[in-house]
N, C-alpha and C positions, 0 to 999 in steps of 0.2 A: 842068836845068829852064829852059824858055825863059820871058824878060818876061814873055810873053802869059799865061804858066798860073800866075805869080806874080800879076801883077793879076786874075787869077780867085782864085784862091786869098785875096787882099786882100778881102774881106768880111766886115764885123766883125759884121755880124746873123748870121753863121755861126757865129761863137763868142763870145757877149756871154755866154751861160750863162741867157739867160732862157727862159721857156717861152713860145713862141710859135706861130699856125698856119703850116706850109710851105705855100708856093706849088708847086703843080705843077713849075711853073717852077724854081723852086730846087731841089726834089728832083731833075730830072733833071741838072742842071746839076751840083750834088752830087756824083751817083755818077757822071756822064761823066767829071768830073774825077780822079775818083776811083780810075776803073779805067783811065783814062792814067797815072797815075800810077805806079798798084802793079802793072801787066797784068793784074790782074784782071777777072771779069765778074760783079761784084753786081747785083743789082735790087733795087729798091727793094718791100718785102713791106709794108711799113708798120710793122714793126717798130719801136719808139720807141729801143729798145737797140741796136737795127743803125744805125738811123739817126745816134745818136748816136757811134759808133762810125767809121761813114767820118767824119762829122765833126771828131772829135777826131785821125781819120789827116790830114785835111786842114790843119787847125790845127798840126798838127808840123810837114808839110811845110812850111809857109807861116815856122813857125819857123828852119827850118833853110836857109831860102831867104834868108831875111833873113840869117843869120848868116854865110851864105858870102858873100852880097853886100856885106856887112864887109868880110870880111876881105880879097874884092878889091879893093876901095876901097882898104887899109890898105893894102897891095900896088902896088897905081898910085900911089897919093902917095908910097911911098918907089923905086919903080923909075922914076917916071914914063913905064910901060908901061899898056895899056888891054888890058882883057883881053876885051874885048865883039868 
């Protein structure tokens, strides 16, 4: 996963858990991200369940992006190698 779709994926009004209106805008951003991710092609039906669903795929990825990005860190400070 490159920076660039980590800091897309970094938006916390996408997973704060409250019920709010989407912006067009966010929705397509959403599922673009969405289906780079997984190669999939969803569309957004308005489904609240779908919706919440790449969501919560997104909110993993973004977990698991962090936790690699650890462990590289944890990895350059004992090899003093850069792994970027």
């Amino acid at each position: 996963m490159t920076e660039a779709q980590i800091e897309l994926l970094a938006k916390p009004q996408w997973y704060d858990g409250r019920k709010r209106a989407w912006s067009p805008s966010d929705l397509k951003e959403a599922y673009e991200l969405h289906n780079k991710l997984t190669g999939q092609n969803k569309r957004d039906s308005g489904c609240g369940g779908c919706r919440r669903a790449v969501i919560q795929t997104l909110q993993h990825q973004y977990q698991l992006a962090l936790k690699e990005n650890e462990g590289n860190e944890g990895n350059e400070r004992n090899t003093g190698a850069s792994k970027l």
